[in-house]
C-alpha positions in Angstrom: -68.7 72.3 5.4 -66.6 71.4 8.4 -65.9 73.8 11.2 -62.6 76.1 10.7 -60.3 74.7 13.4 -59.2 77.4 15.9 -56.9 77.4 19.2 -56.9 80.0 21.6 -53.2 79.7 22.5 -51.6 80.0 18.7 -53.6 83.6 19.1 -52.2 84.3 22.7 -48.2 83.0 21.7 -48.1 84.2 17.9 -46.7 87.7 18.1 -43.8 86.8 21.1 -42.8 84.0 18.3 -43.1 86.2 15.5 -40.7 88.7 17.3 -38.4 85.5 17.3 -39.0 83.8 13.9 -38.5 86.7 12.3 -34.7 87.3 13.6 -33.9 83.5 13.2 -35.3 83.2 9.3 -34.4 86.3 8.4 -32.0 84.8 5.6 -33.9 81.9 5.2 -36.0 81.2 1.9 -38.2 77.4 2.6 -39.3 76.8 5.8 -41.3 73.4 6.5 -43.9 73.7 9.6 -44.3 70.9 11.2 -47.6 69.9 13.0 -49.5 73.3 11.2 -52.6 72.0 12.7 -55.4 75.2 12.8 -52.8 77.1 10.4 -52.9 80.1 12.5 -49.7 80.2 12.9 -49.1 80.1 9.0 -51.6 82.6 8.0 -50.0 84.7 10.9 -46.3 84.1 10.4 -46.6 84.2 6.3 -48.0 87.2 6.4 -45.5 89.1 8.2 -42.6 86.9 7.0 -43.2 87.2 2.6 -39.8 86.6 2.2 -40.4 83.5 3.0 -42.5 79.9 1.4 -44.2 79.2 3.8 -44.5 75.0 3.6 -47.3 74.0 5.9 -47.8 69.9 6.8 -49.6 67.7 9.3 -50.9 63.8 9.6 -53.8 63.3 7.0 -56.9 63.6 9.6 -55.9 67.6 9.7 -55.6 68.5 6.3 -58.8 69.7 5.7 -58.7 72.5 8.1 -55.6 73.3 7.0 -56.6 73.7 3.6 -59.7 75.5 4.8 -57.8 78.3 6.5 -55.0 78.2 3.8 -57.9 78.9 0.7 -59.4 81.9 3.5 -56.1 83.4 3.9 -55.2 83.6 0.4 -51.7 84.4 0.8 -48.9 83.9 -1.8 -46.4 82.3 0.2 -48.4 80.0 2.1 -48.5 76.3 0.5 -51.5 73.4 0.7 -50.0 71.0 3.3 -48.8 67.7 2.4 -49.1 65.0 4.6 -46.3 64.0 6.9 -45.8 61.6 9.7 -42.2 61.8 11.3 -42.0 57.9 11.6 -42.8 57.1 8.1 -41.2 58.4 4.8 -41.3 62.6 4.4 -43.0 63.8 1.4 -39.9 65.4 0.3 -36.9 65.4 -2.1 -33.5 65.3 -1.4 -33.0 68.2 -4.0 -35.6 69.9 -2.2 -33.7 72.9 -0.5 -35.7 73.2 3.4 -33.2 75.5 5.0 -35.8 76.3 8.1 -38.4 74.2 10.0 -40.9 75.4 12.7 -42.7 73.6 14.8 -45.2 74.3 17.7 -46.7 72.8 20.5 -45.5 69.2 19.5 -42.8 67.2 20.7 -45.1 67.2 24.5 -47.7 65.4 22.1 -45.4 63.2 20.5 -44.4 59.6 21.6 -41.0 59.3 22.8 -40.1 57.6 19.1 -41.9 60.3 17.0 -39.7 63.0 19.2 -36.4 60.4 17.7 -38.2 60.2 14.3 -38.6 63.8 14.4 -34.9 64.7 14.6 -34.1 61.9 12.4 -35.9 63.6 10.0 -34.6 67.1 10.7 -31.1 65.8 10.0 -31.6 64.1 7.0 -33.8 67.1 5.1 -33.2 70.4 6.8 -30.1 72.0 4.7 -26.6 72.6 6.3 -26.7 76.0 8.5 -30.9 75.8 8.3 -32.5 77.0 10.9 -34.6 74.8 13.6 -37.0 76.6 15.8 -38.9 74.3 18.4 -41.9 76.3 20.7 -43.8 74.8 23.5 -42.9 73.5 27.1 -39.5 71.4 28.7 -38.0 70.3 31.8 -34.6 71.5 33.0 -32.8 69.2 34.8 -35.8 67.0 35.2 -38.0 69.5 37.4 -40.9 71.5 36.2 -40.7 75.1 35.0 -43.5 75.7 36.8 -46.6 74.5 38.6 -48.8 75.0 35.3 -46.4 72.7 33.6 -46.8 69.9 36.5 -50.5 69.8 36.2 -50.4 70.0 32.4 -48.1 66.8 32.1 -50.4 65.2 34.4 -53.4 66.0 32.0 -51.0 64.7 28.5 -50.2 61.5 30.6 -54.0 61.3 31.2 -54.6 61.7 27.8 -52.2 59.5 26.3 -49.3 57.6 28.5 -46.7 58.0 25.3 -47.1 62.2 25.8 -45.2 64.3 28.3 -43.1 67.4 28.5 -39.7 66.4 27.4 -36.4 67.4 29.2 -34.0 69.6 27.4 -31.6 68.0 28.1 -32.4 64.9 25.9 -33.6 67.4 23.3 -29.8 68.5 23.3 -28.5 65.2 23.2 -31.0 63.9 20.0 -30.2 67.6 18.3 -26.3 66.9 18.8 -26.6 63.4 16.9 -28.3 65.0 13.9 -25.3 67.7 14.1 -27.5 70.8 15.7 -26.6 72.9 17.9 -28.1 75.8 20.1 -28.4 78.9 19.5 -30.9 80.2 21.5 -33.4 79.6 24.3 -35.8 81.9 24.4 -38.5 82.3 27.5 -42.5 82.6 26.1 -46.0 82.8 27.4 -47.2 80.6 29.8 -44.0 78.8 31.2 -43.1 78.1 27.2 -39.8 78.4 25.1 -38.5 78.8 21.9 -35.5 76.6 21.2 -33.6 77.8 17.9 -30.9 76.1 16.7 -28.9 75.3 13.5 -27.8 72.3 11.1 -23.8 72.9 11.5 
């Protein structure tokens, strides 16, 4: 059996987004997850949130540890993942009501086109007045938030030349075309944010 995927930082950040997540879904019902990878933050968040269906997805190599923790948890919100890749077709129907996606530590990982594909996406399926919340690092006016940031940009350009900690203000721009706006910017752990905003 493979090994049950685990990261250190989805148990450090979970309960500041929690606190967060909880406020911005609050009249939410079907909320996508984008990039669920260990599912900690699923198991975590659909627990506390039962309101909510939880829908987890990520590219087809993490799957299986998805569905690992998913079938551990046993949790009656929580769906198996499907597989999704921004830059090809989403696994979903135009019926299908999403009317809140999550997604963590991504859009640093991301090429610069996934990051387009990714909002692309967001305005075609996410519901009118859904809710969008983003978490991990950005830029503000170009400059770091903070020395941490610096060096960890250096080690994601290391690591692959398409990643880097985006600027917020190009995150605004690409959320304006796909007609969403901010509502919120919220400071996190470790020089992170949570970005909420809304399909108008």
């Amino acid at each position: 059996m493979s090994q049950l995927p685990f990261s250190q930082s989805c148990e450090n950040n979970k309960d500041p987004i929690l606190k967060v997540i909880k406020r911005a879904f609050a009249q939410s019902s079907h909320v996508l997850e984008i990039g669920t990878g260990s599912a900690q933050h699923a198991a975590y968040f659909a627990r506390y949130l039962p309101h909510l269906i939880w829908q987890t997805s990520d590219q087809e190599a993490y799957l299986e540890g998805i569905e690992m923790r998913l079938a551990q948890s046993n949790i009656p919100n929580l769906r198996d993942p499907i597989a999704l890749d921004v830059t090809k077709q989403w696994p979903l129907s135009k019926s299908e009501t999403i009317d809140a996606i999550f997604t963590a530590n991504t859009l640093h990982i991301m090429s610069k086109e996934m990051v387009e594909a990714f909002f692309c996406g967001i305005g075609k399926y996410l519901a009118p007045k859904g809710q969008l919340c983003i978490y991990g690092p950005f830029n503000y006016g170009g400059e770091y938030s903070s020395e941490s940031n610096a060096r960890f940009d250096i080690w994601l350009k290391e690591r692959d030349h398409r990643s880097a900690i985006r600027n917020i203000e190009w995150i605004d721009a690409l959320a304006k075309k796909h007609e969403l706006k901010f509502c919120a910017d919220h400071p996190m752990p470790a020089n992170n944010r949570l970005l909420h905003l809304t399909k108008i």
